[in-house]
DOSE-684824 format. One record per residue (C-alpha): residue in three letters; x, z, y. Coordinates in pm, whole numbers, plus 32768, in hexadecimal, padded with zeros to 4 digits. Example, Ala and Ser with C-alpha at 12.3 -4.5 7.8 and 13.67 -1.06 7.14 Angstrom:
ALA84CE830C7E3E;SER855782CA7F96;
***
This chain:
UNKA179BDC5114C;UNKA26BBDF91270;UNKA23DBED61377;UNKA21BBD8A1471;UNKA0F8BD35137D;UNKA02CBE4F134C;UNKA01DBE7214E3;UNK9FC5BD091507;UNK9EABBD3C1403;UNK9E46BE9E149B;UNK9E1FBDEE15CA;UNK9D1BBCB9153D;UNK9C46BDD414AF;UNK9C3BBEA21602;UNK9BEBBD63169A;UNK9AFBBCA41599;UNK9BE7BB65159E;UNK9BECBB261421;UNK9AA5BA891414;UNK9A71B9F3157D;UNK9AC2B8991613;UNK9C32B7F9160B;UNK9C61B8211778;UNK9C90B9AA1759;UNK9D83B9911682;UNK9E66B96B1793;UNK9DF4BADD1802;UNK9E9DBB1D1693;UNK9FE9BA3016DD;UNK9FF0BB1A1826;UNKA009BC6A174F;UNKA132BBBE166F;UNKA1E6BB2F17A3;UNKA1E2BC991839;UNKA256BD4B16F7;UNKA362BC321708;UNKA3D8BC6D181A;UNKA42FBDEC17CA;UNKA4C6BD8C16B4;UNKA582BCDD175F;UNKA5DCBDD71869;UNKA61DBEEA1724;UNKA733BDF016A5;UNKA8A3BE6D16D5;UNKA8D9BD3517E0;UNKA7A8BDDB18C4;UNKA858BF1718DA;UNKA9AABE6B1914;UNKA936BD4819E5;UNKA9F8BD251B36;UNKA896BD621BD2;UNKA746BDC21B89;UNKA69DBC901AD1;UNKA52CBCCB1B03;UNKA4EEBB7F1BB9;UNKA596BAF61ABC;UNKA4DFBBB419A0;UNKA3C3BB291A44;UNKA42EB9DD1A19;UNKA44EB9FA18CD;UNKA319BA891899;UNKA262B951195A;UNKA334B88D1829;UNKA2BBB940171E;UNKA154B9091784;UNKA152B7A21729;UNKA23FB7D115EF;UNKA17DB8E71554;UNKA015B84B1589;UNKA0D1B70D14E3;UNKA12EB7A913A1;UNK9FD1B80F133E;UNK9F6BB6D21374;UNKA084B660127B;UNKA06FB7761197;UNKA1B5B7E911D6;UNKA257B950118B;UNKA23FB9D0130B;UNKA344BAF712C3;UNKA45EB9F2126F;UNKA3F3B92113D2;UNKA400BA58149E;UNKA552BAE1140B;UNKA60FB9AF1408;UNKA564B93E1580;UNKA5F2BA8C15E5;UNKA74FBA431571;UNKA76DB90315FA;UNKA6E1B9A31743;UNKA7C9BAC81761;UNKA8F3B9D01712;UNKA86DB901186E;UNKA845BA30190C;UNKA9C0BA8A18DB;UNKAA52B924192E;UNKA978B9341AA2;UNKA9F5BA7B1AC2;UNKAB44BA341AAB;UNKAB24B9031BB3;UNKAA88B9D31CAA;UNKABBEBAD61C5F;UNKACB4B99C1CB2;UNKAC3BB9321DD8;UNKAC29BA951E4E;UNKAD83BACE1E34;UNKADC1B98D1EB6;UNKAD49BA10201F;UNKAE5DBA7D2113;UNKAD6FBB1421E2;UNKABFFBB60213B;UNKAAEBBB6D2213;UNKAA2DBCB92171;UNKA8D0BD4621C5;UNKA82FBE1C2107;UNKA86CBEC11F9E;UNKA83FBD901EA9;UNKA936BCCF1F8E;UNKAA3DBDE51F94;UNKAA36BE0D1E27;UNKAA8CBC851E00;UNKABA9BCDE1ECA;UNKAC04BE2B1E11;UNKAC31BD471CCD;UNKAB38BE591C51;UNKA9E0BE671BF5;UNKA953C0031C00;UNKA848C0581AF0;UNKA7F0C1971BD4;UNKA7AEC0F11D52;UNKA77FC2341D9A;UNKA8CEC2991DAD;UNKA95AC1841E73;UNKA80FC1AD1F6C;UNKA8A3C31F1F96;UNKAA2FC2B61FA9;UNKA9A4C1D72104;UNKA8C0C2E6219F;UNKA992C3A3229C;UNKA935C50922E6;UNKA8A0C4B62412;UNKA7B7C3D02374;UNKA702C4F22295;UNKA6F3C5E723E4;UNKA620C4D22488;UNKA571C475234A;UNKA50DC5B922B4;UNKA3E2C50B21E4;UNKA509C4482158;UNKA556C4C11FEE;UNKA679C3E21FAC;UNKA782C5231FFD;UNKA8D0C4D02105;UNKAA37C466205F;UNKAAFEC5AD209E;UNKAB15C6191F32;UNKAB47C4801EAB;UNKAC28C47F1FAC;UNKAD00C5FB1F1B;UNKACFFC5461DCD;UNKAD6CC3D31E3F;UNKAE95C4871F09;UNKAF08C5061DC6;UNKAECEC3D71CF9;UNKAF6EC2EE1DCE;UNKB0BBC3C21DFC;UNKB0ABC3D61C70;UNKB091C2481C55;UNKB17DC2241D75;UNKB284C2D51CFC;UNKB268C2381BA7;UNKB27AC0EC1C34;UNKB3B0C1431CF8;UNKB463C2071BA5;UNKB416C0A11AD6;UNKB471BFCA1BB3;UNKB5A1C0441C70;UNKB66FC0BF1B0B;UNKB7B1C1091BFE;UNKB70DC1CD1D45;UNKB773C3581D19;UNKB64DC4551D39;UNKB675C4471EC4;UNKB67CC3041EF3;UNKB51EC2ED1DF2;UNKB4A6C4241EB6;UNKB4B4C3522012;UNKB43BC2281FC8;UNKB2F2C2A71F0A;UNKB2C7C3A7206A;UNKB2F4C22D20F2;UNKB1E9C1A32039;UNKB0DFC2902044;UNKB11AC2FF21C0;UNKAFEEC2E222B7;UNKB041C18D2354;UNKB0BAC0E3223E;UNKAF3AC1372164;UNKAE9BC10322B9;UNKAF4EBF8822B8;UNKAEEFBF4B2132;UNKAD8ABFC72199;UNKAD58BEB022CD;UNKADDFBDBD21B4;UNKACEABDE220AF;UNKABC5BE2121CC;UNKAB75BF9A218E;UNKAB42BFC122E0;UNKAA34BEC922FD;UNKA954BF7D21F6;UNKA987C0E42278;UNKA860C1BF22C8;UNKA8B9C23E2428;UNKA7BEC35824FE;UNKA75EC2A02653;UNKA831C34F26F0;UNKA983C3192611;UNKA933C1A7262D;UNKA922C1C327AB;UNKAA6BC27127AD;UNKAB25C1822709;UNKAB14C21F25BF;UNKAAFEC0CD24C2;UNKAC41C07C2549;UNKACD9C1EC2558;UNKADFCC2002468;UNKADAEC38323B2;UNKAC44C2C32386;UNKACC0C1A522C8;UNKADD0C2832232;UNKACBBC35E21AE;UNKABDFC256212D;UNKACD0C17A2053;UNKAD71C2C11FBC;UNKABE8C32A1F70;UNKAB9DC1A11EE9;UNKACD3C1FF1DEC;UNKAC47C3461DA7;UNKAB06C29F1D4B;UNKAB87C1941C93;UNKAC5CC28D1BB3;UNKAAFAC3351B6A;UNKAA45C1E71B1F;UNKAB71C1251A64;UNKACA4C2431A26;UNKADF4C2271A69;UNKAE0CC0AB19D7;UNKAD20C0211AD9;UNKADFDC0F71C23;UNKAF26C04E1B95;UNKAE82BEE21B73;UNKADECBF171CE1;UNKAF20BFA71DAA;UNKB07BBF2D1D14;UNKB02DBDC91D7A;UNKAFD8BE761EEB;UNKB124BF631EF3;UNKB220BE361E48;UNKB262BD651FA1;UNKB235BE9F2075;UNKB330BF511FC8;UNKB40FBE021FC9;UNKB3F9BE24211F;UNKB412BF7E216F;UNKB56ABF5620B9;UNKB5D3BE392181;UNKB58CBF0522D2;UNKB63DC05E2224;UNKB4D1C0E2227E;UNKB4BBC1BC216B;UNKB5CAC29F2228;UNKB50AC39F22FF;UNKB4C0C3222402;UNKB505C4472502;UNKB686C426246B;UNKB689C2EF24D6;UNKB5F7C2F8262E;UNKB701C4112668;UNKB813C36825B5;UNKB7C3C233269B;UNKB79FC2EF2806;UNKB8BCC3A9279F;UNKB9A5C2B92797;UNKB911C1AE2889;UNKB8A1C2A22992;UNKB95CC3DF2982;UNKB7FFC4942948;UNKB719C5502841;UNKB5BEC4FE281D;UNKB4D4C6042865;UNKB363C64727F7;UNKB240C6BF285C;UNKB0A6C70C2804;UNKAFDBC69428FD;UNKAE7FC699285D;UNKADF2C6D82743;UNKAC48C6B5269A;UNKAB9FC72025AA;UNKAB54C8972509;UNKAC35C950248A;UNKAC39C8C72320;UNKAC5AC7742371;UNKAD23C75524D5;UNKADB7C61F2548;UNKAF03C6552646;UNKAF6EC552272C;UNKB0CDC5682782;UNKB1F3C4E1282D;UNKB359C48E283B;UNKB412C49A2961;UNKB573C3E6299D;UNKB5F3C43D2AB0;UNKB4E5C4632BD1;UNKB41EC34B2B39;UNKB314C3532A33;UNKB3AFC28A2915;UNKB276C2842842;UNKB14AC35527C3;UNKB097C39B2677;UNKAFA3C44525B4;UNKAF8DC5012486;UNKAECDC6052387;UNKAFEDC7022418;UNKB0CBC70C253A;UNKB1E3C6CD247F;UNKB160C592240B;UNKB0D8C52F2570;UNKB226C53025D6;UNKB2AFC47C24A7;UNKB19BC3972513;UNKB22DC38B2682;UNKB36AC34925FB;UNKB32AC211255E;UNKB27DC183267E;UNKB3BDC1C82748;UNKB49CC1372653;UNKB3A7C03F261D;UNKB3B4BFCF27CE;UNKB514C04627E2;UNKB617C01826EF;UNKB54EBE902660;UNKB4AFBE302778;UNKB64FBD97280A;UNKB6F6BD6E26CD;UNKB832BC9C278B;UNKB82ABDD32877;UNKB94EBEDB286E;UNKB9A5BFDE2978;UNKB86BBFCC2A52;UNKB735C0612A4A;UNKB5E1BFC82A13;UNKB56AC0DD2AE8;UNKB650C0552BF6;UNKB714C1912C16;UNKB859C1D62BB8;
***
């Protein structure tokens, strides 16, 4: 007797079905249904499937009901029905799976609320929602929420950092065969820089599912880059727990691919404070210079505001985990307003100095 039988039978004897009228017996159809169903979920495809299947379990189960009650009228072997039902079911779960994972991708812009819509869009389905719960709760979240045991994304986000340089800079070593080690070195800082995980964030709608305090939502905080920064290098630091390194790769090449593409095109993967000085240097006679003007946060996790100056004008500002990369950060904004903003432009100043 298999286990599905002897719990189906354990059950009729608890509940005094084997000798009562017909219409109980679908209390007993119920109890198979429901052991169905976690068979179902036990199977390698529920641990693997894109998302969690319980609805769909359910379904399954509500089949089952009918089916099962049908072979004992028919006096036919119920272990061969229920095995072969759950093949053909697992096989129909995988073919509507990989539809909804088409017309996913097939979104430019994917309206995302909530977790099960933001793993759709991930491509991945977690088997612990815990963790990706935790990669979207910002700090500020827990401080407000203390009853909350979910944890913030500081240490998802220490391990996603690493991760995604690792998968970064193997992307860039496989598919640029000719770049030196400096030329592999900036594009991966490219890559994995604050505004360039912050854009890939707003992209696959991170932002929309984080788990701000009041008051970091009222500041602007869903929309602040270090936030969104933060968050997708803690979603890839949760995924590498739930999935491994396989399931980072499958999840951020196709995001990195056209951003590098383009980053190549612009020569962004140069530093960008070179550039902003190479540029003023020889357009304006000047060299940029930077300063903090804020920064938030304690002392283990500041955030500095800073800014680069070109001349008497304030070229651009940024933020960053460091002053250094703050002004990094401002730097790109300048060149960003400055040297693209008049590309048929030579000899005068966007600033309108000279």
């Amino acid at each position: 007797m298999t286990d599905w039988q002897r719990r189906v039978a354990a059950f009729a004897q608890r509940n005094d079905l084997l000798h009562e009228p017909p219409i109980h017996m679908l209390d007993l159809i119920s109890e198979i249904g429901e052991v169905a169903k976690e068979m179902l979920l036990a199977t390698d495809y529920g641990r693997k499937a894109p998302q969690a299947r319980r609805e769909m379990a359910d379904e399954l189960g509500d089949a089952l009901y009918s089916l099962l009650a049908l072979t004992e009228a028919c006096d036919v072997d119920a272990n061969s029905v229920l095995s072969a039902a759950l093949m053909k079911y697992e096989h129909r779960l995988a073919e509507r799976g990989r539809a909804e994972s088409e017309s996913v991708s097939s979104e430019n812009q994917p309206q995302v609320v909530g977790v099960e819509a933001l793993q759709r869009v991930l491509g991945y389905g977690f088997r612990n929602l815990g963790l990706l719960c935790r990669a979207l709760t910002h700090p500020s979240y827990v401080n407000e929420h203390p009853e909350d045991r979910t944890g913030d994304n500081q240490r998802l986000e220490f391990l996603g950092d690493a991760v995604l340089d690792f998968v970064a800079g193997s992307w860039v070593y496989r598919h640029y065969p000719d770049f030196d080690e400096g030329r592999m070195t900036r594009l991966r800082a490219a890559l994995v820089r604050t505004e360039t995980l912050a854009r890939l964030a707003r992209q696959v709608g991170v932002g929309e599912a984080l788990r701000l305090g009041r008051g970091e939502e009222e500041s602007g905080g869903r929309q602040r880059n270090a936030n969104l920064c933060d968050a997708l290098e803690a979603v890839v630091g949760a995924v590498y727990l739930d999935g491994g390194l396989g399931a980072v790769e499958a999840f951020v090449e196709p995001l990195i691919e056209p951003v590098a593409e383009a980053i190549l095109r612009a020569e962004a993967d140069r530093d960008a404070k070179s550039r902003l000085q190479e540029w003023s240097q020889a357009e304006l006679g000047v060299t940029p210079r930077y300063r903090v003007v804020s920064e938030r946060g304690p002392d283990h996790d500041k955030t500095f505001v800073a800014q680069v100056l070109v001349g008497v004008d304030v070229a651009g500002e940024g933020e960053g985990r460091s002053k250094q990369m703050a002004e990094q950060a401002a730097a790109q904004a300048a060149c960003d307003s400055l040297i693209h903003s008049e590309p048929g432009v030579s000899g005068s100043s966007p600033l309108g100095g000279s």
